[in-house]
C-alpha positions as MATLAB code, in Angstrom:
seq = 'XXXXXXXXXXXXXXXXXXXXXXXXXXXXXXXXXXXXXXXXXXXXXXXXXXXXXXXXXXXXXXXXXXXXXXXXXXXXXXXXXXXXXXXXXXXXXXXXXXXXXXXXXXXXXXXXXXXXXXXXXXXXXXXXXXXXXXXXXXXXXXXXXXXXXXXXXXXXXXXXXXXXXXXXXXXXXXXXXXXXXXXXXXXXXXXXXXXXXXXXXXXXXXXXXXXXXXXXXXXXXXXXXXXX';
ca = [
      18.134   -2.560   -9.632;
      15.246   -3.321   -7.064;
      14.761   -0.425   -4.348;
      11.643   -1.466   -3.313;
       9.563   -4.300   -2.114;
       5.876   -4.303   -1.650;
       3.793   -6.722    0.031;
       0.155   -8.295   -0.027;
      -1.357   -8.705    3.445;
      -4.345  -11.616    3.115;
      -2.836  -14.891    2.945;
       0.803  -13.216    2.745;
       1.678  -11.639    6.002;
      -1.259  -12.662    8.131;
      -3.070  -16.051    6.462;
      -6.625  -15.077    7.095;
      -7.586  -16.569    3.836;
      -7.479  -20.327    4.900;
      -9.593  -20.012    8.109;
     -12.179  -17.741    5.378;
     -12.208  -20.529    3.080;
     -12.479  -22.977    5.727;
     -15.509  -20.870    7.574;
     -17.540  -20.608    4.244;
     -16.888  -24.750    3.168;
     -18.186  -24.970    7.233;
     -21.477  -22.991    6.148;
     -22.012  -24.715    3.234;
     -21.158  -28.227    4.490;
     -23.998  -27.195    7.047;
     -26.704  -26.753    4.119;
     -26.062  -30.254    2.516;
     -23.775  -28.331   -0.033;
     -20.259  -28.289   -1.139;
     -18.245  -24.885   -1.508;
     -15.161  -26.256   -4.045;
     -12.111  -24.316   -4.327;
     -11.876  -23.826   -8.015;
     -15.159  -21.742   -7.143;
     -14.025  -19.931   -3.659;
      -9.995  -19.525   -5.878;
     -11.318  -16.732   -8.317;
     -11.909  -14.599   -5.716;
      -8.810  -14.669   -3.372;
      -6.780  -11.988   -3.539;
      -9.344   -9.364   -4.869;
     -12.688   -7.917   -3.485;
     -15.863   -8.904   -2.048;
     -17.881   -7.891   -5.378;
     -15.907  -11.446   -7.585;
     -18.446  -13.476   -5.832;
     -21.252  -13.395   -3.071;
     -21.208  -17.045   -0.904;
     -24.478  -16.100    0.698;
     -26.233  -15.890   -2.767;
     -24.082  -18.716   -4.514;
     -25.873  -20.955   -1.742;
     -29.173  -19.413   -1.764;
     -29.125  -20.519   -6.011;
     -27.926  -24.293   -4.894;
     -30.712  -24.765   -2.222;
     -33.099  -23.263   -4.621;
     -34.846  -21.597   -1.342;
     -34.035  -18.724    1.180;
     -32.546  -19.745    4.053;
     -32.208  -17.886    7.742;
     -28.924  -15.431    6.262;
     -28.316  -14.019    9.647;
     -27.779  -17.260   11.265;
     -25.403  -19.096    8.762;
     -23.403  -15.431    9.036;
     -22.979  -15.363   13.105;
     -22.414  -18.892   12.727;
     -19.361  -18.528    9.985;
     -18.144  -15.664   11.564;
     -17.721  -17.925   15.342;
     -16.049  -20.938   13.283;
     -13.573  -18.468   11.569;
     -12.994  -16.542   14.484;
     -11.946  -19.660   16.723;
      -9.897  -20.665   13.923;
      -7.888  -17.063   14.060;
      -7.285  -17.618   17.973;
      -3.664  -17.258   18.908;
      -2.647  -16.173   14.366;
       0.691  -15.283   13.839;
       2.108  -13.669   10.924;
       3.224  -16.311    8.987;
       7.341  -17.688    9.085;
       9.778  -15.120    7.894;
       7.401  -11.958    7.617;
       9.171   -9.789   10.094;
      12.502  -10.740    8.995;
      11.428   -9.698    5.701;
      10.808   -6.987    7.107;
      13.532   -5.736    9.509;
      15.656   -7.526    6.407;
      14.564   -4.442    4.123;
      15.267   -1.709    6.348;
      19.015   -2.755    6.619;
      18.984   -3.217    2.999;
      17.946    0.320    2.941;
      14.837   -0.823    0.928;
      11.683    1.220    0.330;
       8.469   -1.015    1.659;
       5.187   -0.192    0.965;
       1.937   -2.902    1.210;
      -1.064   -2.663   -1.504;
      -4.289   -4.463    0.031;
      -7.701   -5.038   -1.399;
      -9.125   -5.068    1.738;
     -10.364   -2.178    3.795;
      -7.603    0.784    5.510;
      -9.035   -0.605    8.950;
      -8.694   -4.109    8.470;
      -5.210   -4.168    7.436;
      -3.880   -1.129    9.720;
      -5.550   -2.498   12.850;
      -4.056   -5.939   12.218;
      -0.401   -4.668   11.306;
      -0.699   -2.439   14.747;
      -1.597   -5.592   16.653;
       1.239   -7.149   15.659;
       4.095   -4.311   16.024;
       4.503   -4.197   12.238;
       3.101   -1.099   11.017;
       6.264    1.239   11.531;
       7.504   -0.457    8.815;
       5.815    0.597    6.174;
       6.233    3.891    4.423;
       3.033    3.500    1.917;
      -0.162    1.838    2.690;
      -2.456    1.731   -0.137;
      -5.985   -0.601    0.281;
      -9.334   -0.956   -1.157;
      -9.701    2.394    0.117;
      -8.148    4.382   -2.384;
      -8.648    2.924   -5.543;
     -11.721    2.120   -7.877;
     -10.928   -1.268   -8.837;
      -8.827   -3.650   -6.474;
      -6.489   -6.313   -7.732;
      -6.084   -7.619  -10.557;
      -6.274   -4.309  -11.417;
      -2.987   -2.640  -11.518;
      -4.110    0.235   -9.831;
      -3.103   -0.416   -6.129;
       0.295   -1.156   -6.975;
       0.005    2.037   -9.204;
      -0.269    4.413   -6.139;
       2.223    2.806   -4.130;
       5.447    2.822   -6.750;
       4.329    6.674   -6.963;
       4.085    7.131   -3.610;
       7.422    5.856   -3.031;
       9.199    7.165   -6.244;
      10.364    3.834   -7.543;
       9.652    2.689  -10.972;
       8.129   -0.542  -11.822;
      11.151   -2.518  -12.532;
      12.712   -1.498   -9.461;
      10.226   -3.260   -7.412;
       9.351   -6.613   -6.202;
       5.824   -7.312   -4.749;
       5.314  -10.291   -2.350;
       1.717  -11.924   -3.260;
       0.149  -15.248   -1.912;
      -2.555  -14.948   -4.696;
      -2.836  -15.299   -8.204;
      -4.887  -11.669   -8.313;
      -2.407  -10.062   -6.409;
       0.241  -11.553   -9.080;
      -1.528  -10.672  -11.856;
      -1.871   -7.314   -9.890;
       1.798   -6.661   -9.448;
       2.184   -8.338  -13.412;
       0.260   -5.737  -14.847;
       1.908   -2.771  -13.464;
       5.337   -4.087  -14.404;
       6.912   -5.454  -11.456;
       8.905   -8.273  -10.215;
       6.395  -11.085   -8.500;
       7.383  -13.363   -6.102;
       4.523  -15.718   -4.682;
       4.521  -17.029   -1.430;
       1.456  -19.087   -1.378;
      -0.536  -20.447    1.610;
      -2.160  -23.582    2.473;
      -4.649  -22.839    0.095;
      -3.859  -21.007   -2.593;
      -0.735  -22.961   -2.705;
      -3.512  -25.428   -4.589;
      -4.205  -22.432   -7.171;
      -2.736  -22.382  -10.576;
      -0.360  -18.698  -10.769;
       0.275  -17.059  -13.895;
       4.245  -16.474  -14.601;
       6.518  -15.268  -11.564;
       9.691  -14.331  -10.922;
       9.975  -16.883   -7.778;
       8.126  -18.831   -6.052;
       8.573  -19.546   -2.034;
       7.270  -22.037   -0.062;
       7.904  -19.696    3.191;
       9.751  -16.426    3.495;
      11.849  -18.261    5.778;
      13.773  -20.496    2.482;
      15.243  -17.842    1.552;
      16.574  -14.313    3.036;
      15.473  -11.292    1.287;
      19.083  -10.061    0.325;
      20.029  -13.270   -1.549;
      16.338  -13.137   -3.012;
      17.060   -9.752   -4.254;
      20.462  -10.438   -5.258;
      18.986  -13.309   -7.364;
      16.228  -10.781   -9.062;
      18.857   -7.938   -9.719;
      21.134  -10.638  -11.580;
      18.336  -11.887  -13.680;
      17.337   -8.473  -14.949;
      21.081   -7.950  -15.814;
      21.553  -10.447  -17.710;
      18.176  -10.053  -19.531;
      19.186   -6.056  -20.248;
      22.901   -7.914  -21.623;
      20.747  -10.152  -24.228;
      18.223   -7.450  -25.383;
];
């Protein structure tokens, strides 16, 4: 039976991935080029090394162009776009939803410690989680299992026993590979995104609450442990 649940942060609890894409399409749109999402897709949801934009548009134009500029530039246009973020609908019920379930929650990033603690402390979620794991602590970031890895063995849970929350088909394939439960919560981009197999799929946290979501899990792997 599930004990704990485990959730991205990108795109999950705080979208910062659709103001991203939309600052980099900006920057390119800028330089007579397009940025597509089938190109900007593969690397949602894992770490900066799956693909550089600056020198994906240096190769289009063919030329260098001023670097520095186009950066300050995307960085404004995302930042204006991130004025007044929320966490998205249903996060912190999730949330306070676990602790009365008596739930184990833990959050596997492959962004940086200080990107993902500062942001949960700005928005009075932090307390919540027992087990932070980021791109911090592990060699390879999602897909890699690793991240999710730490954090079941942090919190003493096996893999079955957990559920992770992922917006991204990475962070699925993440969770996949070290034997969990997935349930994808896509945003307004990578709701676009094709997702390898799940266990449920949400259009907002707030559809469904987390006990009957659980409930729903924990009856599924029952009946699956009846037929094997």
């Amino acid at each position: 039976m599930i004990k704990a649940v485990i959730f991205d942060f990108d795109g999950l609890i705080l979208d910062t991935e659709t103001p991203e894409f939309e600052s980099f399409r900006e920057m390119y749109r800028m330089h007579g080029s397009e940025l597509t999402l089938e190109v900007w897709g593969a690397c949602i949801g894992t770490g900066p090394g799956a693909f550089n934009p600056y020198d994906d548009l240096e190769k289009r134009l063919g030329t260098a162009y001023d670097r520095e500029a186009a950066r300050a530039r995307r960085k404004a246009f995302y930042e204006l776009n991130m004025q007044g973020a929320d966490v998205r609908p249903g996060v912190r019920a999730y949330l306070k939803q676990a602790q009365q379930l008596g739930l184990r929650i833990g959050l596997a990033s492959s962004s940086s410690r200080a990107w993902v603690t500062g942001h949960l402390e700005r928005f009075g979620l932090l307390s919540f989680f027992e087990c932070i794991r980021t791109a911090d602590n592990v060699a390879q970031v999602k897909p890699d299992p690793e991240l999710y890895r730490l954090v079941l063995k942090e919190l003493g849970v096996a893999p079955e026993e957990a559920v992770a929350f992922e917006d991204s088909p990475n962070g699925l394939l993440a969770a996949k590979r070290a034997g969990m439960h997935g349930v994808i919560v896509p945003n307004p981009v990578t709701v676009r995104l094709e997702f390898g197999p799940y266990d449920m799929r949400l259009d907002s946290m707030e559809q469904m609450e987390l006990k009957e979501l659980i409930g729903r899990l924990n009856d599924r792997s029952s009946d699956r442990q009846q037929r094997a």
